[in-house]
Residue, then its C-alpha position, 0 to 999 in steps of 0.5 A: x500500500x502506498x503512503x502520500x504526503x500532501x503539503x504546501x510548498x511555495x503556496x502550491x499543494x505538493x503530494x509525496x509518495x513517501x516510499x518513492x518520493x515521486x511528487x505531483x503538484x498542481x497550482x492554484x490557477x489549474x485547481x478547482x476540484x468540485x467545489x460547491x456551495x453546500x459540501x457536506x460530509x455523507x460518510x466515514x469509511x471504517x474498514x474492518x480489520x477482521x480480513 
């Protein structure tokens, strides 16, 4: 399974794999997501740690 750092670098959003240290970045400008108005929280996965 692999680990990902997310952080601010320079004020862009920078992720790590922290096993292999390859980086993505994306820049405020390209950003965006899906952003609405009313973003609300539906769920928290909880995986079962019976397997």
């Amino acid at each position: 399974m692999d680990t990902l750092m997310l952080f601010f670098e320079n004020n862009i959003e920078q992720v790590e794999c922290v096993n292999c240290h390859y980086r993505m970045s994306e820049p405020k400008a390209q950003g965006g997501g899906s952003q609405r108005q009313f973003d609300q929280v539906i769920g928290v996965f909880k995986p079962d740690n019976d397997a």
